[in-house]
N, C-alpha and C positions, 0 to 999 in steps of 0.2 A: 557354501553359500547359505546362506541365513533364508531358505525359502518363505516360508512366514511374512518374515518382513517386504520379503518383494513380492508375493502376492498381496501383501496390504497397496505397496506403492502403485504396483497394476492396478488396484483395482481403485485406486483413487483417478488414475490416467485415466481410465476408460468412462466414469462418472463427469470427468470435466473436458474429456475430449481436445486437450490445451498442455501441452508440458508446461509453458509459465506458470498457467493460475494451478497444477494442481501441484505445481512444486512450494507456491505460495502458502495451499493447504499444509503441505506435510512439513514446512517450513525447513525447506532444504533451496538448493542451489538447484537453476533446471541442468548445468550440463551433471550432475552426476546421477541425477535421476534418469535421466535420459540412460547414462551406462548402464544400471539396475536393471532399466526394463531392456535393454541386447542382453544382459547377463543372464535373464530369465528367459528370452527368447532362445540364446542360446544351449540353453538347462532341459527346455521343452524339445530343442528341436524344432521349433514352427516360429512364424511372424504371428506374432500378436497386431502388430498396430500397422494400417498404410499410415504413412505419413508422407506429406505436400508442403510445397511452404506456405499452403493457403489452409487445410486443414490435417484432422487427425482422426481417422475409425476406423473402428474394431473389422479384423478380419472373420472369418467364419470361425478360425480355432479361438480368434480372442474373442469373439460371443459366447461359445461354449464354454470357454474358462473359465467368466465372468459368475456367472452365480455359483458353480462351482470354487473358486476362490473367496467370494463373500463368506459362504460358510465355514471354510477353513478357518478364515480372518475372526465372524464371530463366534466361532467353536475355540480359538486360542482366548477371544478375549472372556470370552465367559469361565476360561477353565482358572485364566489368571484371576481374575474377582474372586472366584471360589477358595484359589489359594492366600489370598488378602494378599496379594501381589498388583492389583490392579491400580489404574489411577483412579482415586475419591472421588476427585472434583472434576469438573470441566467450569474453563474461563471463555466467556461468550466475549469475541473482541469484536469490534469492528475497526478499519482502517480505510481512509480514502483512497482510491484506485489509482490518483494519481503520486503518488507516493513512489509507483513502481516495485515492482516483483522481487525483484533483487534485495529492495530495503525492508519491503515486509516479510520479506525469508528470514532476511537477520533479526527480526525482530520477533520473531518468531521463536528462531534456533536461540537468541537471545534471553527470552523468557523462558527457554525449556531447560535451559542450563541451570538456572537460577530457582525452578520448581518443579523439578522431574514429578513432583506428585501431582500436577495440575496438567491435564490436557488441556492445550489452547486449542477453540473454535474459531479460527479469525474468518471474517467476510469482510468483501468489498464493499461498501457503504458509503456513499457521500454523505457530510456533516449533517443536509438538514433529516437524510432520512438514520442517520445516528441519532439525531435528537429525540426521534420517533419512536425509534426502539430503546434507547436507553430510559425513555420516560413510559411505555407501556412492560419493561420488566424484560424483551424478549434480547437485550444484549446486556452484560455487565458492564463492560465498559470500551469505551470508544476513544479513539486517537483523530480528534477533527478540527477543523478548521476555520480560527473564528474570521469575524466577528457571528457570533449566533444570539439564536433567542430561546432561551433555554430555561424556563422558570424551574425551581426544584434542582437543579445540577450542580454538581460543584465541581471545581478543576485542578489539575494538578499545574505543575509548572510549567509557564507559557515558552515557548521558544520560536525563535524568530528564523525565516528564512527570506535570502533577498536574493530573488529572482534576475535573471539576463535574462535577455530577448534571443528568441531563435527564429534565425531568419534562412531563407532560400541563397544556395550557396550564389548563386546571379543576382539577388539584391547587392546593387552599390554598397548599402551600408555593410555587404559582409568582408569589404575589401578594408574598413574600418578596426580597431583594438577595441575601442567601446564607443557607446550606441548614447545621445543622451534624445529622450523618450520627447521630446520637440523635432528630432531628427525623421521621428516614424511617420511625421505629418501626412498623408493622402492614401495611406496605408491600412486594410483592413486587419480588423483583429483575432484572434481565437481564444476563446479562452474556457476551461474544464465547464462542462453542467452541472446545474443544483449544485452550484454553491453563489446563491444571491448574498448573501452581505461581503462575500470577497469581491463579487463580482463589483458591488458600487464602489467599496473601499477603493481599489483599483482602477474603476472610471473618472472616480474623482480624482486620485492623484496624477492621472493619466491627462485630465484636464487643466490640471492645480501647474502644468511641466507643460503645456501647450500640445500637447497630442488628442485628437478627438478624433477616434477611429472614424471612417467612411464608415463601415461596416461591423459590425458585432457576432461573431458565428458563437456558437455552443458544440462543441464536439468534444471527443476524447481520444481522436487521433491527429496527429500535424502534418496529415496528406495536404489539406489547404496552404499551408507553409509551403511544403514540398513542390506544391503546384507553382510558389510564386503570387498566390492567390493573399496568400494574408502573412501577419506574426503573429508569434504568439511568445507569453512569459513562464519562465521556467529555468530549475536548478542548468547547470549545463549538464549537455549532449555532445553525444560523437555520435554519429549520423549519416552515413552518405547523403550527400546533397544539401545537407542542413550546416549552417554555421551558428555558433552560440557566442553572443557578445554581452559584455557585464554593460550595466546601465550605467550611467556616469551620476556618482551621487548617491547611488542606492536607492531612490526615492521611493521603491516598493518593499514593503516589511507583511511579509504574510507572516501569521500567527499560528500555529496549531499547538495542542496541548492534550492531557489524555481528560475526560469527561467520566463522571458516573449521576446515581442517583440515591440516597440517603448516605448509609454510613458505608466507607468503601473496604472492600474485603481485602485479605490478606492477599491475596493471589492479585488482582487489581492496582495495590500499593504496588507489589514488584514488578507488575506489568509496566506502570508508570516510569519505575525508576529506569526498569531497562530501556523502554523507549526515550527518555531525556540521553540516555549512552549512545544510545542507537545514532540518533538523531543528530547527536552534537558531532561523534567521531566518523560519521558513514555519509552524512547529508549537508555537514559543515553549518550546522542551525546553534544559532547562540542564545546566549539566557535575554529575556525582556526585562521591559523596566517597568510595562503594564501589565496591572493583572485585573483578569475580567470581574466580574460579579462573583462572591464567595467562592474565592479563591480558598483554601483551608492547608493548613501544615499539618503533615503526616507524620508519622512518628522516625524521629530520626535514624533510631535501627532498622529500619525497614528502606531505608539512603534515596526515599523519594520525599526532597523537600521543596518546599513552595520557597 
């Protein structure tokens, strides 16, 4: 066993207290992370982690372990740097949360394949507070979701994704094959926070198709679905209790594409490319025909083209 490495993975678990998000960090898959840290408990001999299906914390030996493993972690990585073995760079990412865990792991493992010498930093970020950080310096670059308002930015290549409705498995319409968005008529809606210019694009079209929610929520879970209480739009799901139906028509075209700010760096080109790979083979997102404000073509060797 590669101890090192799984005290790195530990000690990213017990920082974010979540096997998703911090399997998102190390840009792995959560069930094999999840095996690493039994593998490590089982190595110690002790429980490192209670785990619940509601939360995750450190037990007494996983407290004590905890800064004791930091410094192992930065005792290797400082001895690596010293050997000029270390990684140079680090890539400041950001990714919207509704993206899902799963797709910004691969996108992760995706870019590490591609620049073992670049450490990604990815965070969760919605678009408009990507635009925030990508224009005060403290992200490189960001994978968001237009329409934005973004003076200074330029973008890589737009891709499209066209959402179905997920509905409560006792709505009538889940007894349907697909759903056209006049159907949801008296029906409230759900739809991700901080993202206002999706949000209008999508009430307009929502209107432009005869649907005018009762209701409007902002969350970022589809307990209110689940409840029966509303729908909401998104790739599909498998779900208990939740069914996902394609819209008749496609009449919703969400956009997202990667963002930076001046000239974009090497590691950022490749970021891009692999997120268009990611994206198109993992999330079924296809090329647009729009391209937002200073759109710019990147250097063909580098295989992220506008």
């Amino acid at each position: 066993m590669d101890l090192v490495r799984h005290l790195r993975y530990f000690t990213v678990v017990a920082e974010e207290l979540h096997f998703g998000n911090a399997a998102v960090r190390l840009g792995m898959a959560q069930p094999p992370l999840s095996q690493r840290i039994r593998r490590l408990e089982e190595e110690l001999g002790v429980r490192l982690f209670d785990r619940s299906s509601r939360q995750v914390r450190l037990t007494e030996p996983g407290r004590l372990l905890l800064a004791e493993a930091r410094e192992i972690v930065a005792r290797v990585d400082r001895l690596r740097d010293l050997a000029g073995q270390g990684e140079s760079e680090v890539l400041r990412v950001g990714v919207t949360p509704d993206l899902g865990s799963a797709l910004i792991a691969a996108l992760i493992a995706g870019f590490r394949d591609r620049a073992p010498d670049v450490r990604p930093a990815p965070a969760e970020m919605w678009s408009a507070d990507q635009v925030i950080a990508l224009t005060d310096g403290t992200l490189d670059v960001g994978l968001l979701r237009h329409p934005v308002t973004a003076p200074g930015l330029s973008f890589g290549p737009v891709l499209v994704q066209r959402p179905g409705v997920v509905l409560a498995e006792t709505d009538p319409l889940a007894a349907t094959s697909s759903v056209h968005l006049a159907d949801l008529a008296g029906r409230q809606l759900v739809l991700f926070p901080r993202e206002p210019g999706l949000h209008e694009e999508t009430l307009a079209e929502c209107r432009h198709h005869g649907f005018v929610p009762e209701k409007v929520h902002e969350a970022q879970t589809l307990g209110l679905v689940l409840a029966g209480t509303a729908v909401a739009f998104g790739p599909q799901v498998e779900l208990p209790g939740l069914r996902w139906r394609p819209l008749l028509g496609s009449p919703l075209a969400w956009r997202i594409s990667t963002a930076w700010r001046g000239a974009a760096a090497d590691a950022a080109v490749i970021f891009g490319a692999v997120a268009v790979g990611v994206l198109k083979e993992n999330a079924g997102m296809t090329d647009d025909g729009v391209a937002p404000a200073r759109r710019v073509r990147a250097r063909p060797a580098s295989g992220f083209l506008a």
